[in-house]
N, C-alpha and C positions, 0 to 999 in steps of 0.2 A: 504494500500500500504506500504511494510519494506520503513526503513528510507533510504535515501539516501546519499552521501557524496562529496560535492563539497571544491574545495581547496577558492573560491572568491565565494560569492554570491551578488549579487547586490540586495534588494528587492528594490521595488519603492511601487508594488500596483496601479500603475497609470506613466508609461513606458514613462516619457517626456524626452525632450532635455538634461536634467542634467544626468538621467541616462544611455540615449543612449552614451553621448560622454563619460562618466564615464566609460562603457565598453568599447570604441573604444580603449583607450586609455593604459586603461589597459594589453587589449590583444595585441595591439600594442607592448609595452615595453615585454609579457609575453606571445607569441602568444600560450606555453603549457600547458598552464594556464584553469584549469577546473573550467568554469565558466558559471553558471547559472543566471538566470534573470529574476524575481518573478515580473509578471503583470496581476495585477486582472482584467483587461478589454479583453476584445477581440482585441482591436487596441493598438498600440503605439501612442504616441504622447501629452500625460497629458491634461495638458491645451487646446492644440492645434491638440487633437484628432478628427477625423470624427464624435465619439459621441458627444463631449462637445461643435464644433462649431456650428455657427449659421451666415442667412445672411450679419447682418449689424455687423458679428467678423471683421474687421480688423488687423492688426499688429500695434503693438505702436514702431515698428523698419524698417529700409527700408533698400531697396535691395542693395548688395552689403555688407551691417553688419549683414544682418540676415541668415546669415552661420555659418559653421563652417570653422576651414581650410584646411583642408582638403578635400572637398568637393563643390567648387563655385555651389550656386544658380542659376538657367536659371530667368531673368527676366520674370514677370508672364506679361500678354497681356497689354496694354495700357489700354484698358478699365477695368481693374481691379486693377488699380495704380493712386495714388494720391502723390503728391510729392516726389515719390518714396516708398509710403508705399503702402501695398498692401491689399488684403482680405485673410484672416486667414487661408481660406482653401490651400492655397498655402505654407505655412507652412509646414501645412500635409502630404501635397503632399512630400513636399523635406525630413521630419523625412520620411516618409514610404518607400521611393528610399534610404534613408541612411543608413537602417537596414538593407536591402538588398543588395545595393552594399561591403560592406564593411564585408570581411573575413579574414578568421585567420582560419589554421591549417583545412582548408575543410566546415569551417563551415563560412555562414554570422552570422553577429548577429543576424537576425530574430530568426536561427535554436536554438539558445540557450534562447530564449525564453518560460519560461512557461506560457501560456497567460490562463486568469479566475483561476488566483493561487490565493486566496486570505491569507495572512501571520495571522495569528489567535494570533498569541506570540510568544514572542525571548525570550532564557534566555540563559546563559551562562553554561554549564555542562561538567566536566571535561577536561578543556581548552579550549572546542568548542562550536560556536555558534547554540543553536539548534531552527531550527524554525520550527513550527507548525503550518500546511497550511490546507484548505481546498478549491475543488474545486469547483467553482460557478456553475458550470452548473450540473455534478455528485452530486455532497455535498459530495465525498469520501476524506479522509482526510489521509494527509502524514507528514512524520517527516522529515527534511533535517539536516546536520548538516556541519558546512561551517568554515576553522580556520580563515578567512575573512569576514569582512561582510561591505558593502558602504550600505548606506541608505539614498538612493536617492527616497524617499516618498515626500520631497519638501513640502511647504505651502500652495496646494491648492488641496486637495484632500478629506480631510475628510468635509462635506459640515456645517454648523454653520447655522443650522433652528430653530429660535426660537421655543419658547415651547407656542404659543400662546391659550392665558386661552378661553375654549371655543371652543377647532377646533373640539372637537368628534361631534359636533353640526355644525358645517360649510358644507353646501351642495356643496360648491366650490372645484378647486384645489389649493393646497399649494406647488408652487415649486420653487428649489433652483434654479441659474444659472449654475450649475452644469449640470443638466437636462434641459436646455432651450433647448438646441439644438434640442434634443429628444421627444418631448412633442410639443403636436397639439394644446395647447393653444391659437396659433394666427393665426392657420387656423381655428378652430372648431367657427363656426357663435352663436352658443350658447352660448358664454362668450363673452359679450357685454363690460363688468365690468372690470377692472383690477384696483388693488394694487399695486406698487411696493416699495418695503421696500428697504433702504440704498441711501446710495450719493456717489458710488463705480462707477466704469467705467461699468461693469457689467450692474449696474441698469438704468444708463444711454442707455446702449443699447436696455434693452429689453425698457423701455421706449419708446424710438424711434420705435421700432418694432410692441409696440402695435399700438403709435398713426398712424402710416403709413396704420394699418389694419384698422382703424374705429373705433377703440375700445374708451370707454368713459375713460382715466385715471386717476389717484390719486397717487402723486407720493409722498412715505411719508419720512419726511428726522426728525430724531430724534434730541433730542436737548441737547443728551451729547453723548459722547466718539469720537472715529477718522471721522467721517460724522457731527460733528454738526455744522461745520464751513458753512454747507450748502452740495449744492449738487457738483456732482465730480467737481473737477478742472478740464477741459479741457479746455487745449490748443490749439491755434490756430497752424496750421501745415503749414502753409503757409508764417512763420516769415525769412524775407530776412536774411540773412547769407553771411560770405562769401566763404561760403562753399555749397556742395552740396543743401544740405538741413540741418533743424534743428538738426536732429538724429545724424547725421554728425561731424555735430559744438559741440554736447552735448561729442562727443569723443577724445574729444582733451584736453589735461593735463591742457589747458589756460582755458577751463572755467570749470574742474575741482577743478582748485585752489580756483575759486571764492567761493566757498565752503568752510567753514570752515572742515578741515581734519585731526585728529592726525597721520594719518597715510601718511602724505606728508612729506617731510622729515623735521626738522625742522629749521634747520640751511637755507632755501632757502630762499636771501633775497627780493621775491616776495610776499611769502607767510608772512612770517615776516612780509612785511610792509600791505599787507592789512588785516592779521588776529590778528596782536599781537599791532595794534597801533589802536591811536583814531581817525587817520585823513582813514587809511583803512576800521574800521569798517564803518564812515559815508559813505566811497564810496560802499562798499557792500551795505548798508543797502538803496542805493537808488533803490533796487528790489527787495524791503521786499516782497511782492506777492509770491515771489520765494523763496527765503531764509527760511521765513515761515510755506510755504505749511505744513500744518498737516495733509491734507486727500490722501486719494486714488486720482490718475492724471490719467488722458490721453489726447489722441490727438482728437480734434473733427472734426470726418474725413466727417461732411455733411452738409453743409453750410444750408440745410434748418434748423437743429435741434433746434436751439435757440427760432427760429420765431414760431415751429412749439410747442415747449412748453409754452412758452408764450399766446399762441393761444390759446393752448388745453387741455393744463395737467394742472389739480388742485395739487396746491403743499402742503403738510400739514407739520406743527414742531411736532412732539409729538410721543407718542409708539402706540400701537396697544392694546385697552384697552382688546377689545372680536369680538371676531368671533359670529357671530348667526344666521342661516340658510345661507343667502345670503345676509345679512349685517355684514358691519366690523365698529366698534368703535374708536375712540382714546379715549387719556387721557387727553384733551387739556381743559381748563376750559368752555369752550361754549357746551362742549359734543357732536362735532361732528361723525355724522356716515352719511353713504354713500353705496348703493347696490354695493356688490362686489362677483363675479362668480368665480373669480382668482386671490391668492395671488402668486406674483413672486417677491424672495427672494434675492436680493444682497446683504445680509449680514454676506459672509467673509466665514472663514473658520477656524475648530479646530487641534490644534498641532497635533495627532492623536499619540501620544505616549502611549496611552492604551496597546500598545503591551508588554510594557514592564512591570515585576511587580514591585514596589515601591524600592526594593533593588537597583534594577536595575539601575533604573533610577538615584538616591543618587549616588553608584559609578561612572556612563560616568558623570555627571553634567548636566544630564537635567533635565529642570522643573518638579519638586514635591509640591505637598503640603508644604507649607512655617510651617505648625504647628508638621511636619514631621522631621525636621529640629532640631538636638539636639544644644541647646543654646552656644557652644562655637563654632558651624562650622558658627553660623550667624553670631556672635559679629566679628569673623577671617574675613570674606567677607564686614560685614558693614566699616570694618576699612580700605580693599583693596579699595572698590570701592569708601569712602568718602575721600583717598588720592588722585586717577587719577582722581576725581573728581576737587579736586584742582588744579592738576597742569595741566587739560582740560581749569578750567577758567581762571586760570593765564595765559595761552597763546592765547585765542582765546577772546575777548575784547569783540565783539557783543554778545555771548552768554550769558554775566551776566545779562542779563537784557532781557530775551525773554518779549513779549505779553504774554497778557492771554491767557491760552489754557485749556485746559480740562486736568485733570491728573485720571486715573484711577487705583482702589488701585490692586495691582494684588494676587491673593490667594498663589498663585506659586510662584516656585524660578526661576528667568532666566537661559538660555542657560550661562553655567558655561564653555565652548570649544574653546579650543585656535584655533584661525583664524576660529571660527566660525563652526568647523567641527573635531577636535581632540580631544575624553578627555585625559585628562593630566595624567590620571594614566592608560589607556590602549589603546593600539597602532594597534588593533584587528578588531576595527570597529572606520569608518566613516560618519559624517554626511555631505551628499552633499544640498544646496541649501534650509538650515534652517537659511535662510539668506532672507531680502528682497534688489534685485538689481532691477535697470531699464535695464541695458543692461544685458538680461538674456542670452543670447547665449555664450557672451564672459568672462562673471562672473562663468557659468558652465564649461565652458573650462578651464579655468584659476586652477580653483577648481580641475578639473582634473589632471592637469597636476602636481601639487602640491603634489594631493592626492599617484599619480602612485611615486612619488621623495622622499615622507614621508615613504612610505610603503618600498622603497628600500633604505632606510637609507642612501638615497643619501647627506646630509645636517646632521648637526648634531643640533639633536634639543637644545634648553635653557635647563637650569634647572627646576625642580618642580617648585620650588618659583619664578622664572623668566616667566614663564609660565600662572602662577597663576595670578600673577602682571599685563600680557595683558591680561589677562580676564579680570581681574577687570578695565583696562580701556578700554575694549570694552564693558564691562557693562555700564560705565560710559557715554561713549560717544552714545550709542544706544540710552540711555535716550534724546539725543539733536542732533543728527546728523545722516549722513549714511555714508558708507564704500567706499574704495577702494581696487583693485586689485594690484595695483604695487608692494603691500608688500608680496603677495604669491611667485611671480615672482623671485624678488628680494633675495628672503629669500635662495630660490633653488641654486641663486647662477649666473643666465644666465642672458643676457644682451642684447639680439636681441629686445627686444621690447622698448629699448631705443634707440633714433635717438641719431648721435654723436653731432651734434650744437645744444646750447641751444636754439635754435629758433624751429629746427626741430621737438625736444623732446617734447617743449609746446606745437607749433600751428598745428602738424603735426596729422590728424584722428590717432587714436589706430584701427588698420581693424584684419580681422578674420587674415591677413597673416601676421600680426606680429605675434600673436600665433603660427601661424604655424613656423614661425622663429624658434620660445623660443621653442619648439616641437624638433624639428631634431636637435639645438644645444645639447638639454639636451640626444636626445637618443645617436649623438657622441661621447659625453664627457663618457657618460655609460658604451658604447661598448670600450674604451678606458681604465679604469677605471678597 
């Protein structure tokens, strides 16, 4: 097929929330905007596709936040809602009605959809980005080439299957949660046996989904890296509030604060006294449980689960020594093994930056080979990020002294991208939602609306070196904490998503229609402008 030529291309590979509003958005401010949208599946919707969901998917978000704003959610039926959270297919439901209602220039965004496009490599070739695609279902292969390019692929797409010694010999199946949804594993009466690898919300599900089937399981939970703390953290979703509900409560700037946050402002004498003093940190640190958490969380949306693993799931600490026929080994010193028909895999996912080659990668600032790395660009970064490092602990007091945790040494360099989606030396391509948020709806909105204000050089950005410098304390602080949104907002310049009294700004929900606010201020001020 000759190559083709788009002015914006968005690839995802996996067509979720962050990419959909990413385009909405875009075409919004650029309705003549020739714009393409590279997705390897058949469906929209990533995570929360019709392939990847499964019964006991729920939402870790509830109705009313789990929008966008432009678009209000219909409450899904009573019987498919739990404190206002709902079942996952309802999600789908709302991304599949979103890419359809919503046009520009004659076209919805479904129609600019290439769906089973799979992106093969990006490189950059005389000022443009050229990407090299192949079709999943054909295998025939095209070249596009785009002076734009958002790369909204997100964190849960490329699946992370271990390489377990032994599987060419395993008469079982071996699958990711990826695949859960798709796979007759817990209908098929012939797999009695199940495995399930990780302490992920994931693993937690199919868990539950076997033991509900009859199935005999083994639930195995390793005893290093971000699972060894035990199995998922789930949360009870039932916690009085005074607010709707939990999710609710979790949206308000007042228990945002409780969080240690460099990106809150610093001068606020709230945060001041409970993050930079010693009578603060003792009051945070009376929900270490929280403050802590090192693993994968969610909410545990079935009151029988607890009882029913307790009851019925053999839990094991250790790795997976060998697969062999239809037995699986650990590495635990008693050399346990156990008849297994089905290994089902919640363990996580890979960056998938393969597409890019090594060059590549070196100039945006994402992760490379660390031995790739010529010795005067690390010494420059060890020196950034061991300075925002300092002045992280000088101001946040419970962080000097965390618990023991697990530290893993990394091969690679980290994400080097200011606010987490810019590189600093080209303005060409963005990365959307190579970020981990909780509030994934309004964290990809947010990101959007930044991305469409960046790209119009609505804001003027820092300097190099200024630049540089929040990287190195977002590298800093990645290592001990998580992010906020207020700084994207704020940076652009608008002001709707801030309530005027300081009571209303703290205790007041963040909902999808303050975004919508910060949306139509910024497209006025534009058209003005």
């Amino acid at each position: 097929m000759p190559p083709t030529e788009d002015t914006y291309t968005t690839t995802n590979d996996s067509l979720g929330l962050t990419g959909i509003i990413a385009a909405q958005r875009l075409l919004q401010a650029h309705p003549e905007t020739r714009l393409a949208i590279l997705e390897r599946d058949y469906c929209v919707g990533g995570v929360w596709s019709k392939r990847r969901i499964y019964p006991s998917c729920w939402t870790q978000w509830t109705h009313g936040i789990a929008e966008f704003s432009d678009m209000p959610m219909e409450r899904p039926p009573a019987d498919d809602c739990m404190y206002d959270l709902f079942r996952a297919k309802y999600t789908t439901k709302y991304l599949e009605d979103y890419v359809d209602n919503m046009s520009h220039a004659g076209q919805t965004l479904r129609d600019r959809i290439l769906f089973n496009t799979h992106v093969q490599s990006i490189k950059k070739a005389n000022g443009k980005w050229q990407l090299r695609c192949v079709d999943t279902i054909s295998k025939s292969e095209r070249s596009m080439f785009s002076a734009r390019l958002m790369m909204a692929n997100g964190q849960s797409l490329y699946p992370n299957v271990p390489n377990f010694p032994g599987k060419e010999h395993f008469h079982g199946k071996i699958i990711h949660s990826i695949d859960f949804g798709q796979s007759d594993v817990i209908r098929d009466k012939s797999i009695q046996h199940v495995a399930v690898i990780g302490a992920g919300k994931s693993a937690a599900d199919m868990v539950y989904e076997a033991v509900k089937a009859d199935k005999t399981v083994s639930w195995i939970v390793r005893k290093t890296g971000n699972g060894s703390l035990g199995a998922a953290a789930l949360a009870p979703i039932d916690l009085p509030t005074p607010y709707r509900n939990g999710v609710e409560a979790s949206q308000t700037r007042i228990m945002a604060s409780l969080q240690p946050c460099y990106l809150i402002p610093y001068r606020s004498w709230w945060t001041w006294l409970l993050h930079s003093t010693d009578l603060g940190a003792k009051l945070i640190l009376t929900f270490p449980s929280i403050i802590w958490q090192n693993g994968t969380a969610g909410g545990c949306h079935f009151a029988d689960f607890r009882p029913l693993v307790a009851e019925k799931v053999y839990i094991h600490r250790g790795d997976v020594k060998l697969l062999d026929g239809n037995e699986l080994y650990l590495d635990n010193e008693s050399g346990t093994h156990f008849p297994c028909d089905a290994v089902l895999c919640g363990t996580g996912w890979k960056l998938g930056l393969d597409i890019f080659e090594n060059s590549t990668l070196i100039e945006l600032g994402l992760p490379y080979a660390k031995d790739l790395e010529p010795q005067e660009e690390t010494a420059k970064w060890e020196k950034l990020v061991g300075k925002a490092d300092e002045e992280i602990l000088s101001r946040f007091v419970m962080l000097r002294s965390p618990p023991k945790h697990y530290h893993k040494y990394e091969t690679r360099t980290p994400y080097r991208l200011y606010h987490t989606m810019a590189p600093v030396h080209d303005d060409s391509i963005l990365f959307m939602n190579h970020v981990v948020a909780g509030a994934k709806l309004f964290t990809a909105e947010a990101q959007a609306i930044w991305a469409v204000a960046c790209w119009d050089k609505a804001f003027t950005l820092s300097s190099i070196a200024e630049r540089q410098n929040d990287v190195a304390h977002m590298i800093a602080w990645n290592k001990r904490r998580y992010l906020s949104n207020d700084r994207l907002l704020d940076e652009i310049g608008v002001t709707s998503h801030r309530k005027k009294s300081w009571l209303g700004n703290m205790f007041a929900p963040i909902m999808p229609a303050d975004l919508g606010k910060v949306w139509h201020e910024y497209l006025a001020r534009r058209i003005k402008q």
